[in-house]
C-alpha positions as CSV (number, residue, x, y, z in Angstrom):
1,X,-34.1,-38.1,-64.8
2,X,-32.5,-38.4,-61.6
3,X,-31.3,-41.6,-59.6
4,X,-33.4,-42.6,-56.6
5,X,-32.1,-41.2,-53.0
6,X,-29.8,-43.8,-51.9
7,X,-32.3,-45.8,-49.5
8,X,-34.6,-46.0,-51.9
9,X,-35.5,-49.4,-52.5
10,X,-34.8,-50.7,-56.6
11,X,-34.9,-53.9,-58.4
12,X,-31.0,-53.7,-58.4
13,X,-30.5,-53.5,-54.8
14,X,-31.7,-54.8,-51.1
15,X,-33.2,-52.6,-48.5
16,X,-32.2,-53.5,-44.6
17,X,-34.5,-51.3,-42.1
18,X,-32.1,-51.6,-39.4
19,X,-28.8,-53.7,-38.1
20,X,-30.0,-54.5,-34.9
21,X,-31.9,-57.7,-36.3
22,X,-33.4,-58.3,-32.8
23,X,-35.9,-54.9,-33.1
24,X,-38.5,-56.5,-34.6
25,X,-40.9,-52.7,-36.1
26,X,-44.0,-54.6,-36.7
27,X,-44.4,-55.3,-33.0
28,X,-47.4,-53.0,-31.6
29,X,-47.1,-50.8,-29.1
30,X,-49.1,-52.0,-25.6
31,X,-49.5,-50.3,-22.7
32,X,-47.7,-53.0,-20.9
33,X,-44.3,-52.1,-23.7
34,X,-44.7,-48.8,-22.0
35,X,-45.3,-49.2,-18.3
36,X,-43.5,-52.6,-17.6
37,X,-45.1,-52.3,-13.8
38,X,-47.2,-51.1,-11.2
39,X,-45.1,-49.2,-10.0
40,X,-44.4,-47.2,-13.0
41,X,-48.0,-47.0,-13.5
42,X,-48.6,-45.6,-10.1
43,X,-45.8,-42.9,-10.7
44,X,-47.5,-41.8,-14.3
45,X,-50.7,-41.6,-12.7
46,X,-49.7,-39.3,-9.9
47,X,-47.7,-37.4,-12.3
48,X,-50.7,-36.7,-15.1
49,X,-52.9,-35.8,-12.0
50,X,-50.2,-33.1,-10.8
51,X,-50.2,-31.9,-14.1
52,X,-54.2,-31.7,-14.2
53,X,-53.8,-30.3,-10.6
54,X,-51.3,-27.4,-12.1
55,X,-53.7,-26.6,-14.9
56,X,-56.9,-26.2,-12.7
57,X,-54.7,-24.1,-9.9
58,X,-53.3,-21.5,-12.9
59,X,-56.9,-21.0,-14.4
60,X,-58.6,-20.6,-10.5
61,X,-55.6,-18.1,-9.9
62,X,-56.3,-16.5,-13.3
63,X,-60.3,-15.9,-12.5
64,X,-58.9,-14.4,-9.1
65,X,-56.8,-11.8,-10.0
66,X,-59.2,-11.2,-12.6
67,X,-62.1,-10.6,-10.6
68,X,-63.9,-13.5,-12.2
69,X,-64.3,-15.6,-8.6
70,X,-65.5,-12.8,-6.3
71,X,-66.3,-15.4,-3.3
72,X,-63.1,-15.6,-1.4
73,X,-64.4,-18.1,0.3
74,X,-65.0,-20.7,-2.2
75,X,-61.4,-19.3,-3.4
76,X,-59.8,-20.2,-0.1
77,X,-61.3,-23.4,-0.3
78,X,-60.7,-25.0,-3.8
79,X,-57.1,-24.1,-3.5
80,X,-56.5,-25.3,0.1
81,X,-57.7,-28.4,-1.6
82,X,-55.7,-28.1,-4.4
83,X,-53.1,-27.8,-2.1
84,X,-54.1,-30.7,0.2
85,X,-53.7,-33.3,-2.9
86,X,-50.9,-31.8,-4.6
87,X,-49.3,-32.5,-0.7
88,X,-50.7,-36.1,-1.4
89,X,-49.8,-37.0,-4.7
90,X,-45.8,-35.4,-4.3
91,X,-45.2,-38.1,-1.4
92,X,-46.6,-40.8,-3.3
93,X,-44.2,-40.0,-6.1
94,X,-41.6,-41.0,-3.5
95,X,-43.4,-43.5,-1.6
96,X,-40.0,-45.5,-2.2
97,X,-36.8,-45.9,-3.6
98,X,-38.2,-47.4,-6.4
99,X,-40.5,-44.6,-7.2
100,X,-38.1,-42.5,-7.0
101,X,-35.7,-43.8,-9.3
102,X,-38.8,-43.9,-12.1
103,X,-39.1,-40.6,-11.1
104,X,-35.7,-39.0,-12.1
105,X,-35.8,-41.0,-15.5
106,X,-39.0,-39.8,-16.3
107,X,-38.1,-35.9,-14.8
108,X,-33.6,-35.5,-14.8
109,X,-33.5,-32.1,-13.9
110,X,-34.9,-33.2,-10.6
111,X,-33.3,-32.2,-7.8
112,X,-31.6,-34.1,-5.2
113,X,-33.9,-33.3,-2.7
114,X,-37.0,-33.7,-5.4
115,X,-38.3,-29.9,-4.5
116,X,-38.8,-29.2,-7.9
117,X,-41.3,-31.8,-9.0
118,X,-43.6,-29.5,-10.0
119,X,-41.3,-27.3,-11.8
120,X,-39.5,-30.0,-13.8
121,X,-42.8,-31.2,-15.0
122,X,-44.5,-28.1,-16.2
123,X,-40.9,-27.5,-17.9
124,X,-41.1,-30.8,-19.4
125,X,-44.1,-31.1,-20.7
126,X,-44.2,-27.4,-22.0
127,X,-47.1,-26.4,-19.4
128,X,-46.7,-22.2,-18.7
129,X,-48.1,-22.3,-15.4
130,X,-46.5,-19.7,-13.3
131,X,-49.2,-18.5,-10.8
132,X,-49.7,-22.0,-10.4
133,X,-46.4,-23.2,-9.5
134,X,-46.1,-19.9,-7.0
135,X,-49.4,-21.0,-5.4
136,X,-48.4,-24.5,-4.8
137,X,-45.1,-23.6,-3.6
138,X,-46.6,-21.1,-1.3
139,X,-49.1,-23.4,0.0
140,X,-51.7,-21.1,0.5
141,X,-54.2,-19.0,-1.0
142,X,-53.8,-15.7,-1.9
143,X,-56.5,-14.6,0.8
144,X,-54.2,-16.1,3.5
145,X,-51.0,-14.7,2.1
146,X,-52.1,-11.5,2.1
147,X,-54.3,-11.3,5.3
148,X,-50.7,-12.7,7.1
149,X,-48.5,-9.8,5.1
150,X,-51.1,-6.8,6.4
151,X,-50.5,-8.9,9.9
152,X,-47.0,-8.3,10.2
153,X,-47.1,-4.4,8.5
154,X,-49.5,-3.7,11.1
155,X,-47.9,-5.3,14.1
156,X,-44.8,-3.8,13.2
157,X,-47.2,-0.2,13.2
158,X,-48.5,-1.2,16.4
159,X,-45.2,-1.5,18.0
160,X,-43.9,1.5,17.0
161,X,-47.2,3.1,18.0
162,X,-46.7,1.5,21.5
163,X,-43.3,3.5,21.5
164,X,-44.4,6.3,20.7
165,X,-47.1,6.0,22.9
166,X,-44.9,5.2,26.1
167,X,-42.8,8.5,25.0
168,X,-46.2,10.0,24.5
169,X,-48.8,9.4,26.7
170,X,-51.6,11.3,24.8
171,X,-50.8,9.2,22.1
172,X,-53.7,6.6,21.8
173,X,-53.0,2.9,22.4
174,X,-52.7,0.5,19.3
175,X,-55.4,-0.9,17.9
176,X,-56.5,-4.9,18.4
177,X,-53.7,-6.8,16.0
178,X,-54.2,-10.3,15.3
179,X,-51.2,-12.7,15.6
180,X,-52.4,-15.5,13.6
181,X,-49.9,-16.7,11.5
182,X,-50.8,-17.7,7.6
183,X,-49.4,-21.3,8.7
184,X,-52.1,-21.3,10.8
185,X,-54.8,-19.6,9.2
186,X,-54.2,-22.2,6.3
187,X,-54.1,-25.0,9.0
188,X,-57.4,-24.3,10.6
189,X,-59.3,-23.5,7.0
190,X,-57.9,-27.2,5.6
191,X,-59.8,-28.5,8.9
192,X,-62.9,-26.6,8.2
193,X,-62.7,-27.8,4.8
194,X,-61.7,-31.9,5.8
195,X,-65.0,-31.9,8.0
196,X,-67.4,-30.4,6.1
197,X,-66.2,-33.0,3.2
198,X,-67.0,-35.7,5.4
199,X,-70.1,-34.9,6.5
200,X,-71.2,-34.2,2.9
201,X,-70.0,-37.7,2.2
202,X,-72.3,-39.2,5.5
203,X,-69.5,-40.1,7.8
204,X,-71.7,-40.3,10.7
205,X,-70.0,-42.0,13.4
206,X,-67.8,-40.9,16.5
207,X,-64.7,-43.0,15.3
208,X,-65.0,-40.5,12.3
209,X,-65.9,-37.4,13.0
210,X,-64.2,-36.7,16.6
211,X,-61.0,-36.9,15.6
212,X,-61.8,-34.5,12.7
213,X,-63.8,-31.8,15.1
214,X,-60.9,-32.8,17.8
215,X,-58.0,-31.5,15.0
216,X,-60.1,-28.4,14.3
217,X,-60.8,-27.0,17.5
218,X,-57.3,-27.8,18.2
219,X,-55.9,-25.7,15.3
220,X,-58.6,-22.6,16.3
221,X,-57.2,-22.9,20.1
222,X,-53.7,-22.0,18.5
223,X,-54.8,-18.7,17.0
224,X,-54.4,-16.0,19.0
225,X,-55.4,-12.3,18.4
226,X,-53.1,-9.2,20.5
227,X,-55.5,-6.8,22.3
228,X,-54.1,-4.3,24.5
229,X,-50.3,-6.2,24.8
230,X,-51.7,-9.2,25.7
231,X,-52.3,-12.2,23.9
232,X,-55.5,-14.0,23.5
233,X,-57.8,-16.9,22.1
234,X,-59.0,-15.8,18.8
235,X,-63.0,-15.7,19.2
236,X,-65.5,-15.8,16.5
237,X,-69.1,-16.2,16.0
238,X,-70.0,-20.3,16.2
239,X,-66.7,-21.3,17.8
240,X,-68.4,-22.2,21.2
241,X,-71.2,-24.4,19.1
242,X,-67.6,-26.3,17.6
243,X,-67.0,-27.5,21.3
244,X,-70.6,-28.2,22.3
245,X,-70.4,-30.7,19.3
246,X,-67.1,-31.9,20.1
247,X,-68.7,-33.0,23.6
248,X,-72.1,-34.2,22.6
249,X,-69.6,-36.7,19.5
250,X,-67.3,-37.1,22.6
251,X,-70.4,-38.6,24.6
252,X,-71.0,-41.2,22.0
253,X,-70.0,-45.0,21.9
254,X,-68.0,-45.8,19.3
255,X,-71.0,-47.5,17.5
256,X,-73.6,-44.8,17.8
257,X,-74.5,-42.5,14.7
258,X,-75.8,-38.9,14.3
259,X,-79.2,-38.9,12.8
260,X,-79.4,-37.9,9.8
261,X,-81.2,-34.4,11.0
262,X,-78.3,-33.7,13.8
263,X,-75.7,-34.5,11.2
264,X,-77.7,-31.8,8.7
265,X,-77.4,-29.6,11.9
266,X,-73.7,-30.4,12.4
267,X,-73.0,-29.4,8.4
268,X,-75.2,-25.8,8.6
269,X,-73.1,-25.4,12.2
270,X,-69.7,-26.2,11.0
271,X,-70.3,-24.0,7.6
272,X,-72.1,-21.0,9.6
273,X,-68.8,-21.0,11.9
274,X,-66.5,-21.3,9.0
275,X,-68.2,-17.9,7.6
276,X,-67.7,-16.3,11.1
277,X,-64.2,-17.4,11.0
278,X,-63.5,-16.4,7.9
279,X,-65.1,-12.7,8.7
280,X,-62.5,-12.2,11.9
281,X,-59.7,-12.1,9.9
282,X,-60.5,-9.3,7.9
């Protein structure tokens, strides 16, 4: 028979776990061992819900191209709100110094200017993500991408058809080209999207809902459409009943509410001229 491996304990010899004497291996584990602060803990949370964010953007973009979500408008507005707290969550992984210096021990291949958050944790932890990660770095659906690249082919087609046509005059004029830009598109649908959530969760005041409607109608101002070489407001079905509510909140006090039946009007309003909006940009 053979001898015993070496560290085998036997009656004829001693058995030392370790030479650092101050590790003591029956300790348990605690949370606390593991996340000494608040800090820490606030950086591991926002990390695990980044992750959970990355695997709930991958599958959404996965039913997309598949045909399985054939409402691009519930498309456009889970991930603009995917999008919206992945924004959050990445600046509160750097709300300080501090979290950021948690942050590169738990992520090294960070770089220095911590744009590849994302990336180092999906490599990481081993998550294969890539439609995800090119969503979130894009920062906007695939509707919006798309609806700006057909922008810029045909604006590029209409001015070479205004060329042509100035060369040619029985060459017929170019046809309406919106200008809107996907930065904008995405700006405008993240409003839609904020005030809508509010209402669903009863903010019913004028302190929280004007400056809301006020960002919104702002951000649809700045869209423009091109008709004819010149450069207008972009219209759309319910756009005018966006301002009338933007005066009738603006006439308020601060302490008044909408009833409950003119905020249900508010909601159907807001989501009819969301539709409408959405439809022009086809």
């Amino acid at each position: 028979m053979s001898a015993p491996p070496a560290y085998a304990p036997t009656t004829t010899s001693t058995y030392t776990p370790s030479e650092h004497s101050h590790v003591n291996y029956n300790e348990e584990i605690t949370r606390s061992s593991l996340i000494p602060t608040s800090v820490h803990k606030s950086v591991y949370d926002s990390l695990c819900e980044l992750y959970a964010i990355l695997n709930v953007t991958e599958m959404v973009e996965n039913a997309f191209v598949k045909d399985y979500i054939t409402d691009k408008e519930k498309y456009t507005a889970t991930i603009m709100r995917l999008v919206n707290q992945c924004q959050i969550l990445l600046e509160s992984v750097r709300a300080s110094p501090t979290h950021e210096q948690i942050l590169s021990k738990i992520l090294p291949d960070l770089n220095l200017d911590y744009s590849n958050v994302l990336t180092a944790l999906a490599a990481k932890y081993d998550l294969h993500a890539p439609l995800a990660l090119d969503r979130l770095a894009k920062k906007v659906p695939a509707t919006i991408e798309h609806f700006h690249k057909h922008v810029e082919k045909a604006e590029n087609s209409g001015q070479k058809t205004q060329a042509d046509s100035t060369a040619d005059e029985s060459v017929p004029a170019a046809p309406k080209l919106s200008a809107a830009s996907a930065r904008l598109v995405a700006e405008a649908t993240g409003n839609f999207i904020t005030l809508m959530d509010a209402l669903k969760l009863n903010y019913n005041t004028k302190t929280q809902l004007h400056p809301l409607l006020s960002n919104l109608v702002i951000s649809l101002n700045e869209l423009v459409t091109r008709e004819q070489s010149q450069t207008v407001t972009l219209e759309f079905p319910g756009k005018l009943k966006l301002v009338s509510w933007l005066i009738k909140l603006n006439n308020l006090a601060d302490s008044d509410e909408l009833a409950p039946e003119d905020a249900e009007l508010f909601l159907q309003d807001l989501d009819a001229s969301y539709k409408g909006f959405y439809d022009s940009l086809e």
